[in-house]
C-alpha positions as CSV (number, residue, x, y, z in Angstrom):
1,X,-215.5,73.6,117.8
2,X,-213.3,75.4,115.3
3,X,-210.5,76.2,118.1
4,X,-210.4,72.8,118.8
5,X,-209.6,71.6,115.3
6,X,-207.6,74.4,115.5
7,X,-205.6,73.6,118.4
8,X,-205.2,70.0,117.2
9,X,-203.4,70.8,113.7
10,X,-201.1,73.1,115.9
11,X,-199.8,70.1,118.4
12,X,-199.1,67.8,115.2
13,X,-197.3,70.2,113.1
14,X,-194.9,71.0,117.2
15,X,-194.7,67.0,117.3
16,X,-194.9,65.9,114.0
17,X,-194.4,62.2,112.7
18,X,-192.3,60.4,115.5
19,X,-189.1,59.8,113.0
20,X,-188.8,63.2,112.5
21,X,-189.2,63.7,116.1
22,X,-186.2,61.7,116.9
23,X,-184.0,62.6,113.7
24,X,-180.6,63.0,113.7
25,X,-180.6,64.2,110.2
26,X,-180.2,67.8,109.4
27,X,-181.2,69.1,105.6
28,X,-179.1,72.7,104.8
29,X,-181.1,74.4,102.3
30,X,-179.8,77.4,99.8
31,X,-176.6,77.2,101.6
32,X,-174.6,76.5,97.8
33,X,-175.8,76.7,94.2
34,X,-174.9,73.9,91.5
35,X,-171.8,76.0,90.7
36,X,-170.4,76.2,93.9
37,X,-170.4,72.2,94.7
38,X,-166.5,71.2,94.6
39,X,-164.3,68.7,95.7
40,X,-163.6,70.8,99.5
41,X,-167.1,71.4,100.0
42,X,-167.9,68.1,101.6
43,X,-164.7,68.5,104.1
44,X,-165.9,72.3,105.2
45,X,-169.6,70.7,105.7
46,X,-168.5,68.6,107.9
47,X,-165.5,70.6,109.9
48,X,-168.1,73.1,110.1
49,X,-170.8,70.9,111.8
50,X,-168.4,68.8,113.8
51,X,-168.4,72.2,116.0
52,X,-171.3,70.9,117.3
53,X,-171.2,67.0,117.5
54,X,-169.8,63.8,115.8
55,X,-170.8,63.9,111.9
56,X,-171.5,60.7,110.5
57,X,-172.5,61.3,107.0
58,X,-172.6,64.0,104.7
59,X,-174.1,63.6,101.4
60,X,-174.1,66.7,99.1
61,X,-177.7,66.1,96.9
62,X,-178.6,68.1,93.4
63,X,-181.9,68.1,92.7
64,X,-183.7,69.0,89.1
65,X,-186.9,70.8,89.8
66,X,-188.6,69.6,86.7
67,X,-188.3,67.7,83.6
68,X,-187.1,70.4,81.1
69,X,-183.8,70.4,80.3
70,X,-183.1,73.7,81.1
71,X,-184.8,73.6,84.9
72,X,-183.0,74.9,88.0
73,X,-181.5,72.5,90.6
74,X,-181.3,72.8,93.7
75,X,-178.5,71.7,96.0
76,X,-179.4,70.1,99.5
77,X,-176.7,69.1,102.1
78,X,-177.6,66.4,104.2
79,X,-175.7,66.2,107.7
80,X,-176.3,62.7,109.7
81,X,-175.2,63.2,113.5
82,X,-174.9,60.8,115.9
83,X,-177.2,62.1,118.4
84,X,-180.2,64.2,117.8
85,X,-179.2,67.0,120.4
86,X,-176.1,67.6,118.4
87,X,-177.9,67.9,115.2
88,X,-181.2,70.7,116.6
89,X,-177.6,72.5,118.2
90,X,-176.3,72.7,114.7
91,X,-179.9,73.6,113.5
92,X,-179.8,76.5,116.5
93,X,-176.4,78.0,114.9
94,X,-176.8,77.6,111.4
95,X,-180.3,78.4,110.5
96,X,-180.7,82.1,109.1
97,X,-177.2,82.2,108.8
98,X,-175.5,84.0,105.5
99,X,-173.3,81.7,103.9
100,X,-171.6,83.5,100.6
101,X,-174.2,86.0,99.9
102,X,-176.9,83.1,100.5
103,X,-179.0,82.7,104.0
104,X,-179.0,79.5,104.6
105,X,-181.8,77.1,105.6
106,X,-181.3,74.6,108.0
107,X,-184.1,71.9,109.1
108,X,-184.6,68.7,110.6
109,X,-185.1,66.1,107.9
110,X,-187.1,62.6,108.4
111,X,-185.0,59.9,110.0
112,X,-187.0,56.8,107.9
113,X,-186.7,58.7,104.5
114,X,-182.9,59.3,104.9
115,X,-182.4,55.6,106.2
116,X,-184.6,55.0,102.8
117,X,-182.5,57.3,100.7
118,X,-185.2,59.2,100.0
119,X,-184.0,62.6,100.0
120,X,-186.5,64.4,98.1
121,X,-188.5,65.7,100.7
């Protein structure tokens, strides 16, 4: 009986929630720190992931992990594609990749919370 509850948590974390399944919304994660957001940033996010489809949207997000005033934020980088396949190719490329002294994460990020602006997932 175990396996089976076993096996069933396995298939729903492969397909997950059906919005994520058919995202075209990639989330790049520990790619830049706070100090390294500029005004070119924005323009090499996107020339750099236009390598692997048409770019819609890019939306450069800082995030405060806590209330202090002192607490660390967090930069995420939000690519919208306009197809999913071009977005897991840029996913295929860029995840693990070292990007100034920083290895990059690179995910697929739900398609309803974006559309919500909701990027705090």
């Amino acid at each position: 009986m175990l396996c089976n509850a076993t096996f069933k948590v396995s298939i729903q974390t492969i397909t997950g929630p059906f919005s994520l399944f058919q995202s075209t919304v990639m989330v790049l994660r520990n790619m830049v720190g706070p100090e390294d957001i500029d005004d070119d940033l924005e323009g090499e996010v996107t020339e750099e992931c236009g390598k692997f489809g048409a770019v819609n949207r890019v939306i450069i997000y800082q995030e405060k992990q806590g209330e202090e005033e002192d607490a660390e934020v967090i930069v995420k980088i939000f690519v919208e594609f306009s197809l999913a396949s071009e977005m897991h190719k840029a996913i295929q490329a860029l995840n693990g990749r070292w990007f100034g002294g920083r290895k990059v994460i690179a995910e697929i990020y739900d398609q309803d919370r974006f559309d919500n602006s909701d990027l705090s997932a």
